[in-house]
Structure formats: C-alpha cells, structure tokens
ZADO-1210 file (C-alpha; in nm, 4 decimals, padded with zeros to 6 digits):
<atoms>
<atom x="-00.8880" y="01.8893" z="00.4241" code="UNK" pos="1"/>
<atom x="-00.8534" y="01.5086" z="00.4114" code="UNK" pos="2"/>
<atom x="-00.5434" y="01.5609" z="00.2276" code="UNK" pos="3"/>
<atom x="-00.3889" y="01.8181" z="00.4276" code="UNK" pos="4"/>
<atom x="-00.4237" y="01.5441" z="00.7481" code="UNK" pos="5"/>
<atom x="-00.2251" y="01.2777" z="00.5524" code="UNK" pos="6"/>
<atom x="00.0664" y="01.5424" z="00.4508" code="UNK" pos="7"/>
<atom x="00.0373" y="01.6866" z="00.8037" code="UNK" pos="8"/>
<atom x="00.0152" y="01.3650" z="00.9705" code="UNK" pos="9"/>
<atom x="00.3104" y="01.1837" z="00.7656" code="UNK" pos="10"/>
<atom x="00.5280" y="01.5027" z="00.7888" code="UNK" pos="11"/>
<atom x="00.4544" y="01.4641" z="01.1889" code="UNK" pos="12"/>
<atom x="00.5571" y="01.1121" z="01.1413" code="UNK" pos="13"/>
<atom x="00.8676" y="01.1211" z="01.0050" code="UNK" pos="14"/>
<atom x="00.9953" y="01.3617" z="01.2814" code="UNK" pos="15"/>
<atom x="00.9002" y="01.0865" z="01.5074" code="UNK" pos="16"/>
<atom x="01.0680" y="00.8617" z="01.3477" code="UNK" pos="17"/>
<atom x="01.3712" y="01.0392" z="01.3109" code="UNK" pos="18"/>
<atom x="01.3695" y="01.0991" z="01.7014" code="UNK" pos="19"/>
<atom x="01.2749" y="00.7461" z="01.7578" code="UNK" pos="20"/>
<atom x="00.9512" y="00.7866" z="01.9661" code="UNK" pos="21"/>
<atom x="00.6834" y="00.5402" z="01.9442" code="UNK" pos="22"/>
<atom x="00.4737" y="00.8068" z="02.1442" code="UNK" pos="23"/>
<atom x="00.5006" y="01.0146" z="01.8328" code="UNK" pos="24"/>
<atom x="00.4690" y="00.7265" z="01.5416" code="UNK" pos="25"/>
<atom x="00.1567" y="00.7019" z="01.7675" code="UNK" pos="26"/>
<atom x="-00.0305" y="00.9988" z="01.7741" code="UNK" pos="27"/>
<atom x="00.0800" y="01.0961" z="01.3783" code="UNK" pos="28"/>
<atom x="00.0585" y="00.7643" z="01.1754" code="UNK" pos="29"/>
<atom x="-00.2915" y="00.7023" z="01.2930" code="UNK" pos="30"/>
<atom x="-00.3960" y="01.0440" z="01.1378" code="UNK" pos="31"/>
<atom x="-00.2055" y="01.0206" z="00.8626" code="UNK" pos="32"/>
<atom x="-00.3617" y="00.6701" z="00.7666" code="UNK" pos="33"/>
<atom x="-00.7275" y="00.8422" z="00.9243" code="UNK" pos="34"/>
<atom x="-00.6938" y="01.1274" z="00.6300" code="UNK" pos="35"/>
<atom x="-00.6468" y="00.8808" z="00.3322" code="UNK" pos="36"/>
<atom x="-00.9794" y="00.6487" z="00.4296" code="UNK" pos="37"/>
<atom x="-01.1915" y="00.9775" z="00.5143" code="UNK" pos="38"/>
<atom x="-01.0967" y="01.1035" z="00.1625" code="UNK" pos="39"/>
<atom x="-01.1889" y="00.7369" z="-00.0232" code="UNK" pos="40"/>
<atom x="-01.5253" y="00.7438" z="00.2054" code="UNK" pos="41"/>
<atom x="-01.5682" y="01.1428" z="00.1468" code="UNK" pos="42"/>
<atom x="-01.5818" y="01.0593" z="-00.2765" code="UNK" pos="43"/>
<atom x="-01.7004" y="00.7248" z="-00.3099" code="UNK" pos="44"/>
<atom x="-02.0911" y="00.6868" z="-00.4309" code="UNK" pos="45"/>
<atom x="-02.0677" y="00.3331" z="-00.4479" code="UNK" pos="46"/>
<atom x="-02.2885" y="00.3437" z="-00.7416" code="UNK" pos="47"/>
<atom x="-01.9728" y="00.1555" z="-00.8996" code="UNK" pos="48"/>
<atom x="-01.9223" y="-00.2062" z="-00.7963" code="UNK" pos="49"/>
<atom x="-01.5838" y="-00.0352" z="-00.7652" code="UNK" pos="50"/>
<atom x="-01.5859" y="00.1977" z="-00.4556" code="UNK" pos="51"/>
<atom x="-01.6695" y="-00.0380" z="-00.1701" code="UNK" pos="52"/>
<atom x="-01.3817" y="-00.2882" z="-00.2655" code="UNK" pos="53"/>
<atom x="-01.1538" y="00.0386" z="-00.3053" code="UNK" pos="54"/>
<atom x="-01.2859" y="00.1849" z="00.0368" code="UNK" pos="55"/>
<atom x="-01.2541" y="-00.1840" z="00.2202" code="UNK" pos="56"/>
<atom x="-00.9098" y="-00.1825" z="00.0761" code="UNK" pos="57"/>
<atom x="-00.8132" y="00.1880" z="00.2292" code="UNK" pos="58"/>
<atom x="-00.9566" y="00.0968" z="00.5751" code="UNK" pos="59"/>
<atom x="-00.7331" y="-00.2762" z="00.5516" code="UNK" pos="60"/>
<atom x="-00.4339" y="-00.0401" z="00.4727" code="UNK" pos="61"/>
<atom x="-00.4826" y="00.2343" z="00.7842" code="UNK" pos="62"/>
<atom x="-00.5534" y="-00.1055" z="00.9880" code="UNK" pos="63"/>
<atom x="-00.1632" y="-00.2332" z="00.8652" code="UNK" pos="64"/>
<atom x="-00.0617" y="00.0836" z="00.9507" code="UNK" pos="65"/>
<atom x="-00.1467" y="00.0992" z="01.3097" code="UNK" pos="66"/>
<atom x="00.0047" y="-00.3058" z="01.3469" code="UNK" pos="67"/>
<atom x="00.3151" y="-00.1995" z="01.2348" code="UNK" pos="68"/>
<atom x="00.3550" y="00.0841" z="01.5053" code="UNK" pos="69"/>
<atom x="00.4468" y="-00.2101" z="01.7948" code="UNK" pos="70"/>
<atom x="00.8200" y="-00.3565" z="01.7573" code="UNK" pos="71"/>
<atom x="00.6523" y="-00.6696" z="01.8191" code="UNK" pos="72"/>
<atom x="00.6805" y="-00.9743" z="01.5613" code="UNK" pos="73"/>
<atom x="00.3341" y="-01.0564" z="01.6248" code="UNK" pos="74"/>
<atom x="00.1583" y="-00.7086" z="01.5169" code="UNK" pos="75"/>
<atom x="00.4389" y="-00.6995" z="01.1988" code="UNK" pos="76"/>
<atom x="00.2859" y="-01.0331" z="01.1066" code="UNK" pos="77"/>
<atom x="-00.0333" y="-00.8706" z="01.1688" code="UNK" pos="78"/>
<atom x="00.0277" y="-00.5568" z="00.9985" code="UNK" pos="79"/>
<atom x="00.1269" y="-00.7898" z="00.7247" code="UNK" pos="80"/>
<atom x="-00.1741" y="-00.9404" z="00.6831" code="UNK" pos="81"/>
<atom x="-00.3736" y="-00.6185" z="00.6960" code="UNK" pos="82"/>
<atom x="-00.2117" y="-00.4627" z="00.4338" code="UNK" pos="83"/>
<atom x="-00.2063" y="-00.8251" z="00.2160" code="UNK" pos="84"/>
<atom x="-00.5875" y="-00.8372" z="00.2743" code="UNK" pos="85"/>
<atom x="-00.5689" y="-00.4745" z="00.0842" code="UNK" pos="86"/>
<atom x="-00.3836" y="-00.5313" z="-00.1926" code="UNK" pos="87"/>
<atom x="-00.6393" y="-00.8409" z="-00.2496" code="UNK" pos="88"/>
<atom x="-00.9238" y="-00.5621" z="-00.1713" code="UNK" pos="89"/>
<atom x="-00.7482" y="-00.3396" z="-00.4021" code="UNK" pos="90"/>
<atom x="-00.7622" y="-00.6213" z="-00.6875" code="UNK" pos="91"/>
<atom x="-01.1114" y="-00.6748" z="-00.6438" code="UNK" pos="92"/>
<atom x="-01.1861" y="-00.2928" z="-00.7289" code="UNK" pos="93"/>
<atom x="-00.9751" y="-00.2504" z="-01.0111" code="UNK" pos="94"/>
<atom x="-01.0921" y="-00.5720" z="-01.1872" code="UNK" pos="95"/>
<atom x="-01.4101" y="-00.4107" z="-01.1804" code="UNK" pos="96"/>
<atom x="-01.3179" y="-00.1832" z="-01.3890" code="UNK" pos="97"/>
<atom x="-01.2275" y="-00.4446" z="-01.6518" code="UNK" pos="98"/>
<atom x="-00.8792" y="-00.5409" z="-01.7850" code="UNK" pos="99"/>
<atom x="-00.7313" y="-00.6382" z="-02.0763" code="UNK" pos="100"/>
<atom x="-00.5987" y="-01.0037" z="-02.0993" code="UNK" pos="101"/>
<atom x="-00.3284" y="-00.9591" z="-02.3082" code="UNK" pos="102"/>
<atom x="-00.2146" y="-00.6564" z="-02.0803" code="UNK" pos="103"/>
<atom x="-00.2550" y="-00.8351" z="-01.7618" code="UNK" pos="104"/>
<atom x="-00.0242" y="-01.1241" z="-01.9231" code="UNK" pos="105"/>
<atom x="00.2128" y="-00.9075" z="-02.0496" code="UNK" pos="106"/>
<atom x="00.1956" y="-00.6831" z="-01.7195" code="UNK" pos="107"/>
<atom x="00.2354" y="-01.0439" z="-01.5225" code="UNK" pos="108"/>
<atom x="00.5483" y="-01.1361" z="-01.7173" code="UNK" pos="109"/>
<atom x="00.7418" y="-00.8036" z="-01.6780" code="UNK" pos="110"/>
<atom x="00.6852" y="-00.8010" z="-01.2828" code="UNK" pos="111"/>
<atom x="00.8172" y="-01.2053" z="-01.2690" code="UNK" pos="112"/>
<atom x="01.1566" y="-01.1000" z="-01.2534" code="UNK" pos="113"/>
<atom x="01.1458" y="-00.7931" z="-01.0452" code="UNK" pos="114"/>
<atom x="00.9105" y="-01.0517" z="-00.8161" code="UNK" pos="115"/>
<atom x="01.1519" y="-01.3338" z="-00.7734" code="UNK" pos="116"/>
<atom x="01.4856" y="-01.0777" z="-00.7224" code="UNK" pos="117"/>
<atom x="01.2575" y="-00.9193" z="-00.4217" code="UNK" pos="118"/>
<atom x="01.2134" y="-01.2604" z="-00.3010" code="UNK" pos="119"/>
<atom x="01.5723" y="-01.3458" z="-00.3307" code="UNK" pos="120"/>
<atom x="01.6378" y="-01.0084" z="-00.1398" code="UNK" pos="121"/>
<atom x="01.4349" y="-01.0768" z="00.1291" code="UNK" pos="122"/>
<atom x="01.3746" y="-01.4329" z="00.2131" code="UNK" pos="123"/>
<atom x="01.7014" y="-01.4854" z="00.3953" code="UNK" pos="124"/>
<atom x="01.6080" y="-01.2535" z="00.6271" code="UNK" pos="125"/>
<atom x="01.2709" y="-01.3132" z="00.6658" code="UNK" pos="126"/>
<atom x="01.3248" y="-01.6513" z="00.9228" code="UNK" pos="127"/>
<atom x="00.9391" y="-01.7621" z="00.9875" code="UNK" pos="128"/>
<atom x="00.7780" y="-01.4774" z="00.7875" code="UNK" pos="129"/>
<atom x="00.9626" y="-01.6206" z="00.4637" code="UNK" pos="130"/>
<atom x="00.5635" y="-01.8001" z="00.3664" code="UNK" pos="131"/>
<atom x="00.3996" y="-01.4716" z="00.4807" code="UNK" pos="132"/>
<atom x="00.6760" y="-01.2581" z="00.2451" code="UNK" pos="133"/>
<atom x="00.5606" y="-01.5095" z="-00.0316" code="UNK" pos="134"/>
<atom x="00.2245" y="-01.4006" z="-00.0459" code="UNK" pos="135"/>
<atom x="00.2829" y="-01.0432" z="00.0061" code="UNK" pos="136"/>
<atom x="00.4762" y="-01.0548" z="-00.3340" code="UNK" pos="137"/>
<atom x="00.2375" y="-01.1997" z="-00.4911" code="UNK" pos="138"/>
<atom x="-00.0437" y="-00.9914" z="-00.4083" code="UNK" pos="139"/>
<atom x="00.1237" y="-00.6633" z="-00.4544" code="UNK" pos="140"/>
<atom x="00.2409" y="-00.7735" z="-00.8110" code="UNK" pos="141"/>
<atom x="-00.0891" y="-00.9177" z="-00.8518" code="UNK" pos="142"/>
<atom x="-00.1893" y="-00.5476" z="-00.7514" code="UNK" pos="143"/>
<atom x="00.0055" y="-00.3803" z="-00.9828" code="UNK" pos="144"/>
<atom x="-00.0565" y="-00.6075" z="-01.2846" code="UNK" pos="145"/>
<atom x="-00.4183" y="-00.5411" z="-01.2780" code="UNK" pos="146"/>
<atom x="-00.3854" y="-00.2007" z="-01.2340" code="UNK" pos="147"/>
<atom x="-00.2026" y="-00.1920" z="-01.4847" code="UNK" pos="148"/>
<atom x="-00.4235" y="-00.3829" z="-01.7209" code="UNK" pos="149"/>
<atom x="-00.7290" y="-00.1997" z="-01.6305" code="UNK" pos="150"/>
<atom x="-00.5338" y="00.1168" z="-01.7778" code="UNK" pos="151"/>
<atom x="-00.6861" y="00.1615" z="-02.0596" code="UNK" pos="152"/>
<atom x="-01.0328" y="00.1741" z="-01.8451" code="UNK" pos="153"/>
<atom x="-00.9191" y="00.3687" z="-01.5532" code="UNK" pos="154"/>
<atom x="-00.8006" y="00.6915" z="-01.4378" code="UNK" pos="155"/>
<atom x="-00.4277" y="00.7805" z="-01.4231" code="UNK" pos="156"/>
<atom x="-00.4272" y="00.7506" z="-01.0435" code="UNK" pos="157"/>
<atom x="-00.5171" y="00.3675" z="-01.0673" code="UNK" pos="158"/>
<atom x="-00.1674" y="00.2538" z="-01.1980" code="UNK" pos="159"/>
<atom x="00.0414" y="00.5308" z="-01.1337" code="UNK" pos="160"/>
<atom x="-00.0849" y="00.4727" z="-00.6844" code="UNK" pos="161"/>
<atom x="-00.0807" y="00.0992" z="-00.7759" code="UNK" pos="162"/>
<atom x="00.3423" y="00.1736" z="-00.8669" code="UNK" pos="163"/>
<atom x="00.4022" y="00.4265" z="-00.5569" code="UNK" pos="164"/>
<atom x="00.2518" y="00.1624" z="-00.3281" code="UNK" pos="165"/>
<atom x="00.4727" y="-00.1312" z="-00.4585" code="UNK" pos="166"/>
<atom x="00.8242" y="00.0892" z="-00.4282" code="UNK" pos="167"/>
<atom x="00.6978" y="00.2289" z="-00.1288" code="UNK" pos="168"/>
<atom x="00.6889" y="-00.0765" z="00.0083" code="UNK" pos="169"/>
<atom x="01.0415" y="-00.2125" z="-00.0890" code="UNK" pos="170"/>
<atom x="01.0985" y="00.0731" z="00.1698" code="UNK" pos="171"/>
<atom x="00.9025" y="-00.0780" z="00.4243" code="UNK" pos="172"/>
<atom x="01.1295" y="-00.4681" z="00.3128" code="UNK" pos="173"/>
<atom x="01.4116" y="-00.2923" z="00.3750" code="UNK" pos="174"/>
<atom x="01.3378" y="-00.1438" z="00.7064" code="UNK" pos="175"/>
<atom x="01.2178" y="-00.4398" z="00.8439" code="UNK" pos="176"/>
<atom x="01.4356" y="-00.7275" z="00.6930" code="UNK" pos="177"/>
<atom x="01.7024" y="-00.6385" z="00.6101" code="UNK" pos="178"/>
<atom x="01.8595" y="-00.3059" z="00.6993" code="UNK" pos="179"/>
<atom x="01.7165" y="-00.0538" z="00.9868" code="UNK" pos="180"/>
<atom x="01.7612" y="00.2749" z="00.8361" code="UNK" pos="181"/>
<atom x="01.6262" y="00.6458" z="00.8692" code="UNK" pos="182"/>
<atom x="01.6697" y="00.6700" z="00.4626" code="UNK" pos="183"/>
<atom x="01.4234" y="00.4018" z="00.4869" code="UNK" pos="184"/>
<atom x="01.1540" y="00.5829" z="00.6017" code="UNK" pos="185"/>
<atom x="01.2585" y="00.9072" z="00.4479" code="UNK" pos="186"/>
<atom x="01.1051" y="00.7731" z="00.1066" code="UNK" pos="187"/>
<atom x="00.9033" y="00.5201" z="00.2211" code="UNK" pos="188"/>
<atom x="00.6957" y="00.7496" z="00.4331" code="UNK" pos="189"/>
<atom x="00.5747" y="01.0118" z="00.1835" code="UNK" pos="190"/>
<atom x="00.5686" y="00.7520" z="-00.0952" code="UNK" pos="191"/>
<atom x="00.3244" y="00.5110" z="00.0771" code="UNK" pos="192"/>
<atom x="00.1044" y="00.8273" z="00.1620" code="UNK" pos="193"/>
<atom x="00.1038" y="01.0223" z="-00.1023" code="UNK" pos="194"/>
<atom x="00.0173" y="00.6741" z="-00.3060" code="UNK" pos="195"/>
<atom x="-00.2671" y="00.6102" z="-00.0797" code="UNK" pos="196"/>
<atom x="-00.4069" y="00.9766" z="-00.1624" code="UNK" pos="197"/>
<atom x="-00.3707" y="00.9229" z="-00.5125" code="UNK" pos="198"/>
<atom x="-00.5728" y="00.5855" z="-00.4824" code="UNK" pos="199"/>
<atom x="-00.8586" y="00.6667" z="-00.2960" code="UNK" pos="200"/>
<atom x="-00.8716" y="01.0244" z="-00.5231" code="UNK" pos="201"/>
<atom x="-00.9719" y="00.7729" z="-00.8100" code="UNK" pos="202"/>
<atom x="-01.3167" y="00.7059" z="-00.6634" code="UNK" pos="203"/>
<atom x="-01.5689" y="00.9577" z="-00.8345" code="UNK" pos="204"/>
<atom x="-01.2979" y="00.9015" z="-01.1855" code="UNK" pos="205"/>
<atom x="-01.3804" y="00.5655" z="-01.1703" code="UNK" pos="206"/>
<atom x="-01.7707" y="00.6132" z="-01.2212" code="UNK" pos="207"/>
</atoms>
C-alpha cells in the first residue's frame, strides 16, 4: 500500500510539474514523500541499532522534500539542509551494520573524482550556497561510500538506494543550478522515489 502511494504520488507529481503548478507539486509530493516514511516505520523493529537512524533519516528526507516545493532561496537552503541532515542519518544506520576499512577507503577514493567534477559543475552557479553545496557533496559521497562498504554486511537495497539517491540527485543540481529543465525532473523524480522505497525496504533485511 505504502508503495503504491509513493508511485501514485510521484506519478501525480510529475504531471504537476510538467504543467507547472505548485498547487499540484503540493498536494502529490507530500504523499509521495508520506508513502516512503510509512513504509520504513511500517517494517522497522528497531531491535537493530539500525532502524531508528534509517527511519530518522526517511522522515529528514520527506521534510527536504516539502522545503523544496517553495521557489524561495530560503526553503531550498532549507530543503538542503533537511536532506544533508539525512544522508548524515543515513550514515549513522549503515555504519551500524559494520564496514569494511579497506572498502570504505577504496569506495572513498573512487567517488574523489566524481566528487570534485560535481563540485566544479556546480559551484559557479551556486553564488552563496557554494559552502552549503560543499557539504552536500560530501555527505552524499560519504553516504554512498559507507554503503558501499557495509556491502558485504547488508542487503542489496543498502548500496544499490545509496547509488539511485546520489544520481537522483545530480537531477535535482541540475534543476536548480544550473539548467531549469522538464528532463530534469523526468528522471530525477522516479529515481529519488523509487531509491527511497528501496531504502527504507531494507529495514526487517537488516536484522
């Protein structure tokens, strides 16, 4: 059910999108975001020191969702912030399920490069967001390099939602920074969701 109110939800926001009405990006993204949490809280046991980090991480994420509805500068820097506050959330749970050092070095030095040409991408468009952009790169490939190092203790959905977050959000970059775009949201959109899904389905695996 949860599931069918993200796909449902996303679906009903990219129409909006595509027609331009906040009204719309209002009454779907909400739900959308609503139906990822209320599957993480529907699964989790928290017998695991890993579910309430995962579940704090899901609600951070619906909260960046709803900043980021508002044009304004203020809520994106918001929205920001939520969703930075996440990713941290998101590295407290997955640490919990222990990582390999040599992995998480290895994982580390592969995402330098892609980190620093995102950064080169973005920061000349970022104007007084460039120290917030900073830190969002760094968190998300601080995300993804500890997913990815707690592979060889964690289910599939760990790494492989970790990923479909980070290129969702290069959608998201885009959008905002440097090129307003329909594609944009066209595989941003069901990217970010259906990465979301995949991440809080990881709950009961995790046990």
């Amino acid at each position: 059910m949860w599931i069918g109110m993200t796909a449902a939800g996303s679906l009903g926001l990219l129409v909006a999108e595509r027609h331009k009405s906040q009204l719309g990006s209002w009454l779907t993204k909400p739900l959308a975001a609503l139906g990822f949490v209320l599957l993480g809280l529907s699964r989790a046991t928290y017998q695991s020191p890993y579910d309430l980090p995962l579940v704090i991480g899901l609600c951070l994420c619906m909260g960046g969702d709803v900043l980021l509805i508002p044009k304004r500068r203020a809520a994106f820097a918001a929205g920001i912030l939520s969703f930075l506050l996440g990713h941290v959330a998101f590295v407290v749970a997955f640490l919990q399920l222990g990582v390999a050092k040599g992995v998480a070095v290895a994982a580390f030095a592969l995402l330098l490069l892609p980190a620093i040409l995102v950064l080169r991408w973005l920061l000349p468009h970022a104007g007084n967001l460039r120290a917030a952009v900073v830190a969002y790169v760094v968190v998300i490939t601080s995300m993804v390099a500890t997913a990815f190092a707690a592979a060889h203790a964690a289910p599939w959905g760990v790494y492989v939602g970790a990923g479909m977050f980070y290129f969702s959000d290069l959608a998201v970059a885009r959008e905002r920074f440097v090129h307003s775009s329909f594609v944009n949201r066209l595989w941003g959109t069901p990217l970010y969701f259906a990465a979301m899904l995949v991440i809080a389905h990881t709950l009961p695996a995790a046990h």
